[in-house]
Structures are given as C-alpha cells and as structure tokens.
C-alpha beads as a LAMMPS data file, in Angstrom:
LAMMPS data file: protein, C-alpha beads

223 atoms
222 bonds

1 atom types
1 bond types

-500.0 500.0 xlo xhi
-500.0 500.0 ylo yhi
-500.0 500.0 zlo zhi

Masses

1 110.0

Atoms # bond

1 1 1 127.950 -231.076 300.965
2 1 1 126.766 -230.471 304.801
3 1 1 126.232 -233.380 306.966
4 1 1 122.549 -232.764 307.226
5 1 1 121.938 -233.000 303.039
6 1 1 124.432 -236.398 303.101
7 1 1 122.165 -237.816 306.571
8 1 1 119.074 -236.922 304.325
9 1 1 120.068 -238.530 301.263
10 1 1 120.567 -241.563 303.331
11 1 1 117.816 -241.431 304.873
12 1 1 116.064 -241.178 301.125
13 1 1 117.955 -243.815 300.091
14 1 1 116.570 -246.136 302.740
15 1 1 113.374 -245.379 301.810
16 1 1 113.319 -245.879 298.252
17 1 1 114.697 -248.964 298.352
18 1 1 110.774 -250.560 299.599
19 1 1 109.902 -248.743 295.930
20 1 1 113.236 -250.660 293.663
21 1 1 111.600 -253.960 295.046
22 1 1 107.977 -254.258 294.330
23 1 1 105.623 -253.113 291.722
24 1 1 106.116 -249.250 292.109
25 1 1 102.765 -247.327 292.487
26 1 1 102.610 -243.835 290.850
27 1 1 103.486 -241.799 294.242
28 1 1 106.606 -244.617 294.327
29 1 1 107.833 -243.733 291.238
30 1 1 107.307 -239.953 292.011
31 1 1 109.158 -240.085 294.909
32 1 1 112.241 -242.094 292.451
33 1 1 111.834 -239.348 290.032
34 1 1 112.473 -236.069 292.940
35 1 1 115.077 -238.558 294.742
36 1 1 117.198 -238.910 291.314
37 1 1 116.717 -235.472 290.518
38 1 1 117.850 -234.306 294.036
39 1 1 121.163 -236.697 293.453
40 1 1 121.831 -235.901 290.011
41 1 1 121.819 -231.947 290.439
42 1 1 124.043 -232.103 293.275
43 1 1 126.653 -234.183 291.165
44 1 1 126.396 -231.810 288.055
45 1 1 127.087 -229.179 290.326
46 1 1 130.119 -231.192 291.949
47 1 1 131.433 -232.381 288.594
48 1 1 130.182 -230.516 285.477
49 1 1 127.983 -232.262 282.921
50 1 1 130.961 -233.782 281.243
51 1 1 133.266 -235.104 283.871
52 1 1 129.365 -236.998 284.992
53 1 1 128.359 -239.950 284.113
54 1 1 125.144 -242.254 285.216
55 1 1 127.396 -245.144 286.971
56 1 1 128.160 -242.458 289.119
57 1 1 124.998 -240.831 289.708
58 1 1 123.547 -244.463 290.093
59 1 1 125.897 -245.308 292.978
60 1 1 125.262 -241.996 294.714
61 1 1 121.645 -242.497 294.264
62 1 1 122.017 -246.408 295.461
63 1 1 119.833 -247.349 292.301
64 1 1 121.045 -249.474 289.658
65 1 1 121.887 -247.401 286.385
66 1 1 119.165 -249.384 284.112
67 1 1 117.025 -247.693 286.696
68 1 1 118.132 -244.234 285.913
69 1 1 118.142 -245.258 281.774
70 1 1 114.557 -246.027 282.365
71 1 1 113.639 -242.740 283.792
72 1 1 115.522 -241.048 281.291
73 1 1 117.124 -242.607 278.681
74 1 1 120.515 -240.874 278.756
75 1 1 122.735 -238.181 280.413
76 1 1 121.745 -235.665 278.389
77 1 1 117.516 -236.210 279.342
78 1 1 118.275 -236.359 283.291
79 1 1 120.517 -232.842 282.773
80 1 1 117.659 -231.291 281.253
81 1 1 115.445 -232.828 284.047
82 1 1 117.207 -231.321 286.124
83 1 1 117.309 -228.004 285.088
84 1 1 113.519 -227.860 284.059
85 1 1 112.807 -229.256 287.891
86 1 1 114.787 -226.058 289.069
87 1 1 112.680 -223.729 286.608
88 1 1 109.728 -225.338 287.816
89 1 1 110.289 -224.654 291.505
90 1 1 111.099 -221.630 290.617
91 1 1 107.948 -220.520 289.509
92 1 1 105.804 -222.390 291.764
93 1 1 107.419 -220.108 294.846
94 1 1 106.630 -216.746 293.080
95 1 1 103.104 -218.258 292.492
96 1 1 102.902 -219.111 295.983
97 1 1 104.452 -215.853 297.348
98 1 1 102.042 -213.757 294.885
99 1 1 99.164 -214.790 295.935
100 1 1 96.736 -212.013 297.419
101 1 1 99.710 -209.721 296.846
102 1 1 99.205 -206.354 295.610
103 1 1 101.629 -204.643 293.043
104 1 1 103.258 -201.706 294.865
105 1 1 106.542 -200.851 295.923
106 1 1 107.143 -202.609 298.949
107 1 1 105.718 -206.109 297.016
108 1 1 108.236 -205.042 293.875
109 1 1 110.939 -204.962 296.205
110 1 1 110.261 -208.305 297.937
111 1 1 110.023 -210.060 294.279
112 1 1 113.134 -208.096 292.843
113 1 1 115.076 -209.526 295.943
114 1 1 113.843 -213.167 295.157
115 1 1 114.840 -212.863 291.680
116 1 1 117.962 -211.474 292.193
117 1 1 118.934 -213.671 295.113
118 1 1 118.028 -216.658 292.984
119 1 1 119.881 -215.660 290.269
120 1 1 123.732 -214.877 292.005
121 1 1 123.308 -217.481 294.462
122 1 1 125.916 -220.597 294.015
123 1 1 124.149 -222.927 292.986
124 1 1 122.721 -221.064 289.708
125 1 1 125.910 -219.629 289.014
126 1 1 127.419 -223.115 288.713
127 1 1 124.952 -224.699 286.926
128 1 1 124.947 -221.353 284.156
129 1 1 128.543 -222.137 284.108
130 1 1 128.068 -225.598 283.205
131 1 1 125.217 -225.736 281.081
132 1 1 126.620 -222.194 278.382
133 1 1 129.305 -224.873 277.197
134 1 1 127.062 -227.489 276.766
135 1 1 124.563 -225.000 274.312
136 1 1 127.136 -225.847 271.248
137 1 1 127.175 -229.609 271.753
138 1 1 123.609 -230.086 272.917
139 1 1 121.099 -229.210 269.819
140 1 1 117.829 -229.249 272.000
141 1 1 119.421 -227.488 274.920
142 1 1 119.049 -224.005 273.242
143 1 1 115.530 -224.269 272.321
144 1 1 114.708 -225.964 275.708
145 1 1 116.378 -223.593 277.527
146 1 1 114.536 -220.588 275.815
147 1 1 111.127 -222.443 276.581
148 1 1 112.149 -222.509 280.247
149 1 1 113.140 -218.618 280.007
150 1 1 109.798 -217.898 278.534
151 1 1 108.213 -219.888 281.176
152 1 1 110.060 -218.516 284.209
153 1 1 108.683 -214.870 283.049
154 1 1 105.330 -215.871 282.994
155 1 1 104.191 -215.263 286.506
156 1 1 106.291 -212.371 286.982
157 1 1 104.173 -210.843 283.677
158 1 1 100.988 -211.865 285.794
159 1 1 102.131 -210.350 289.151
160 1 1 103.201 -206.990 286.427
161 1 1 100.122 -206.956 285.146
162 1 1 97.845 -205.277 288.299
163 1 1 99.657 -202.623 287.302
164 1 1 97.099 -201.549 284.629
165 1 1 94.205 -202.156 287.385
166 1 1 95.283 -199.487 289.333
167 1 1 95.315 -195.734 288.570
168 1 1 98.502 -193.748 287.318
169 1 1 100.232 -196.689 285.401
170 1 1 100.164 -198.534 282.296
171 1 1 101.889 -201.278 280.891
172 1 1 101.250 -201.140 277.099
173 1 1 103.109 -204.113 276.769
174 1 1 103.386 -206.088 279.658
175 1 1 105.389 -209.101 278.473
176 1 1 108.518 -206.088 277.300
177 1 1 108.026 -204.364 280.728
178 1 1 108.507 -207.776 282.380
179 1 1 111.502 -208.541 280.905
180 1 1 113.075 -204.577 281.657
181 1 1 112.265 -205.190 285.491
182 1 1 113.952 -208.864 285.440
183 1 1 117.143 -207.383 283.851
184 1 1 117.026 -204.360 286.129
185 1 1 117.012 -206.897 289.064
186 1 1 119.781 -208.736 287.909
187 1 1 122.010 -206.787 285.847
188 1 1 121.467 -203.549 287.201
189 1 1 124.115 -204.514 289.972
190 1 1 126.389 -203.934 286.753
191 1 1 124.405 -200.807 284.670
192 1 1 123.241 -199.065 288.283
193 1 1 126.496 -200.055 290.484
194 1 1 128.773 -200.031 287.523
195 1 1 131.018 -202.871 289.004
196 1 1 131.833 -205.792 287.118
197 1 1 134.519 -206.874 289.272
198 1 1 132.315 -208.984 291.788
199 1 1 128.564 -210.374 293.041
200 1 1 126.712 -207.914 294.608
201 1 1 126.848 -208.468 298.434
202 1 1 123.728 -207.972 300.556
203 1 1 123.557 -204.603 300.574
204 1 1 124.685 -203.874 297.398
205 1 1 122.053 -205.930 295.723
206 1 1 119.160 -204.033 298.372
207 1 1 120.651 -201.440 296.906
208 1 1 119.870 -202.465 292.898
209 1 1 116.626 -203.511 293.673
210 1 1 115.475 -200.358 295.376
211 1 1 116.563 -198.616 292.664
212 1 1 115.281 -200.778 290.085
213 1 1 111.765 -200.274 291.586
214 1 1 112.121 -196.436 291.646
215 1 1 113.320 -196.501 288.177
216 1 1 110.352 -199.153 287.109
217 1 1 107.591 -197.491 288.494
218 1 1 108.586 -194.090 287.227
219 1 1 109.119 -195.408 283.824
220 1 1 105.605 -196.475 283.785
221 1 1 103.626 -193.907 285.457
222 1 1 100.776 -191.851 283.804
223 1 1 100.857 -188.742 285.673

Bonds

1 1 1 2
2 1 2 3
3 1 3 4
4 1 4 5
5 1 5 6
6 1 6 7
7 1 7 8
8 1 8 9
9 1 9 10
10 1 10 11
11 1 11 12
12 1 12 13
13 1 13 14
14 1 14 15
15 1 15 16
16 1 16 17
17 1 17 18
18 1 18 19
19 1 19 20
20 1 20 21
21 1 21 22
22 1 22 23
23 1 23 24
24 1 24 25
25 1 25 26
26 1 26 27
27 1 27 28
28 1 28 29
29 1 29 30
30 1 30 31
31 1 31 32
32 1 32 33
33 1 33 34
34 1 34 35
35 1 35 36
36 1 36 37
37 1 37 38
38 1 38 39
39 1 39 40
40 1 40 41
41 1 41 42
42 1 42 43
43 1 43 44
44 1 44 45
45 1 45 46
46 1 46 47
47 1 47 48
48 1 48 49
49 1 49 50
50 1 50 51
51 1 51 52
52 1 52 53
53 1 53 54
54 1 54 55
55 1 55 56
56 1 56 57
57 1 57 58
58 1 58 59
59 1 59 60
60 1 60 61
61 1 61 62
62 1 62 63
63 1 63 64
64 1 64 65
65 1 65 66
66 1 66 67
67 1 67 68
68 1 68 69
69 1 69 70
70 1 70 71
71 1 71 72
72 1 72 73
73 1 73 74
74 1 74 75
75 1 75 76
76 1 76 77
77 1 77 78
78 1 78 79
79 1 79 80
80 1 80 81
81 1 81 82
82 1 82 83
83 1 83 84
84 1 84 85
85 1 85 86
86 1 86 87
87 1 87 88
88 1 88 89
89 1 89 90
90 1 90 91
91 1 91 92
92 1 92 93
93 1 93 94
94 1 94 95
95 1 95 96
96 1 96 97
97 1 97 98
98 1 98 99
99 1 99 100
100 1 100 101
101 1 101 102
102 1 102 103
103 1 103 104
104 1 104 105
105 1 105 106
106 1 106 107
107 1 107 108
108 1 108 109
109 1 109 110
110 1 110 111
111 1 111 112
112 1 112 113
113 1 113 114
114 1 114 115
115 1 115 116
116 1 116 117
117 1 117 118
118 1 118 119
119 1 119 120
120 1 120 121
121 1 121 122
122 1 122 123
123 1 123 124
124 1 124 125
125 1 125 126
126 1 126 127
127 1 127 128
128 1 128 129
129 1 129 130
130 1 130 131
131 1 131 132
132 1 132 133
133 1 133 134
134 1 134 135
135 1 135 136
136 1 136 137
137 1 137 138
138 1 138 139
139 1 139 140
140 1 140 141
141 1 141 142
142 1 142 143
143 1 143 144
144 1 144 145
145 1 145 146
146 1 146 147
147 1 147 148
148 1 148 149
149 1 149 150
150 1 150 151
151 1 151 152
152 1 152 153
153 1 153 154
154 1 154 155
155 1 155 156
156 1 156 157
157 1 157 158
158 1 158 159
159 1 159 160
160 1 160 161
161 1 161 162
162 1 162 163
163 1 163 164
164 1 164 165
165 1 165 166
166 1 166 167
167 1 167 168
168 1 168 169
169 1 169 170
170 1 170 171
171 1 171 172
172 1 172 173
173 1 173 174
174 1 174 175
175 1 175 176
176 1 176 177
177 1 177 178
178 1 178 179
179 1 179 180
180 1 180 181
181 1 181 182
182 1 182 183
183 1 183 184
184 1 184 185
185 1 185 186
186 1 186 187
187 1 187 188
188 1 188 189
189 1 189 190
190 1 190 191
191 1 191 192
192 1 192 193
193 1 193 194
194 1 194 195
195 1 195 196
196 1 196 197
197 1 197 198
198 1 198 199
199 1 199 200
200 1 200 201
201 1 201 202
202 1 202 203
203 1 203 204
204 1 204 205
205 1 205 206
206 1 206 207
207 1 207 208
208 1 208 209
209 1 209 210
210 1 210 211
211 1 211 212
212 1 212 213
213 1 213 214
214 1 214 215
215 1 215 216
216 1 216 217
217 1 217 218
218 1 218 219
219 1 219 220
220 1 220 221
221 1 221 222
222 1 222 223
C-alpha cells in the first residue's frame, strides 16, 4: 500500500469516528458503508478471503467488529459487498464515459481498452484468484456472481446497440454480439496473439483491441 492510500485511510478514519458516536444520519452511515468497503477490499486483496477475518478488518478500519456484523452480518456478506461495489463502479464509468458517444471505431477502441485494462489489471486478477476457490465453498457466490456478470454486460449491450441505428450493420442479437466483443477484448490477447505465457503489455493489448474492432465490425456489417 502507497503512503498516500495509508494517509487517506487515516484521514477517513478520523472522520468517521464523529459518525461511531452519535445517532448516524443516512449520509453517516453511507459514508461507514464506502469506508468499510474501501478497508475490507484492500485486506482481501492483501490476505485472501480465508486467511481474513473481521477482527482484522475492524482494527484496520478503527471500528469495532459488532459494527462491521451490523453492516453485514458475516465475512462471507462484506466479501460479496465488496465485489458487487467493484461491479457497480464498474458500470457506472462506462455509463458515464458513454454518454453522447457514438458507436464507431475510434469509440469501440476506447471501450475495448477500458475493458481490457480493467480486466488484467492487479487488482482484478487477485481478487479472480481469490474469489474461483471460494465458488465450491460459497453456495450463493456462483449465482451472485453470474447476476453481477449479467449486469456488467448490460451497458456495454446498450452502447452495442446504435449499431442497428446506423446504416451497414446489424446486430440480430445484440445481447450474443455483446458478449463476442467482451471476449475478443479480453481473451483475444490469447486467440489473436496466441501467447499464453504472460499479460499483455501496453502495446500488445492496443494491439488486441484494434484487432478485435476490425474483426467486430466486419463480422457485423451488411454490405
């Protein structure tokens, strides 16, 4: 962890303190909720889900742990709050970058880097690591997980979907042609590259992605 992330969680800590002392209001309780979320994914990452426990996430998050059981029960809830927080952000920044965007190659390419990058940086790498060993032991974590996939797709599908608005493409189904360009963007480093060996590296994944929108746009042109 840099120095600037450990000076801010102080500095969080501080703050929420005023909330763990007086009749929280909803924004209080808000601002507990992001604050043990922000803790807790940083030690899964550090220690794996099973090596974790809430004592210690309690004591980095200077709360007491019946705080933490009253936000979520058990280990197992503030995991999965974690990971649906990182879905969620997720797909709030492609909303946010799609907006008044228009499908064409140059915006494909911009959104195939995001997903990509997103998807082989550290920090989801680790946590796919951690949570593909916890599928067996975890019933709910398969079906939750699946939810969150279908989720994450969904405003790709409505970026996809200007597609069929403009001449010389259609998307008979849009939802199948969504999941072919998310694949493309990350695995293609593997079916385009053929290199299993290793992450792509900057260029490498450029690379994949311009291909990928060569290959997607051809695949689904009228003419």
């Amino acid at each position: 962890m840099t120095y600037q992330k450990a000076s801010q969680m102080t500095n969080d800590c501080k703050k929420l303190k005023k909330v763990l002392t007086g009749r929280p209001t909803r924004q209080d309780s808000e601002a507990l909720h992001q604050h043990l979320l922000k803790i807790a994914s940083v030690y899964f990452l550090e220690n794996g889900f099973q090596a974790s426990s809430i004592e210690g996430i309690a004591k980095k998050a200077q709360v007491s742990k019946l705080t933490i059981y009253r936000q979520y029960q058990n280990k197992t809830n503030l995991f999965i709050a974690v990971i649906q927080a990182g879905v969620k952000q997720y797909i709030d920044d492609i909303r946010d970058w799609s907006k008044n965007k228009t499908v064409n190659a140059e915006s494909l390419y911009e959104l195939g880097i995001f997903i990509a990058t997103r998807w082989f940086s550290l920090e989801n790498i680790r946590l796919m690591r951690i949570t593909i060993p916890e599928v067996q032991r975890i019933q709910k974590l398969s079906d939750m997980i699946n939810t969150l996939m279908m989720q994450s797709r969904q405003p790709v599908e409505e970026f996809l979907e200007q597609l069929n608005q403009q001449d010389g493409y259609h998307l008979e189904n849009v939802g199948t042609a969504t999941i072919q360009f998310i694949q493309l963007c990350v695995f293609g480093h593997y079916y385009l590259l053929r290199d299993e060996s290793y992450l792509p590296n900057t260029e490498q994944l450029q690379e994949n992605i311009q291909n990928t929108v060569r290959l997607f746009l051809n695949g689904y042109r009228t003419f």
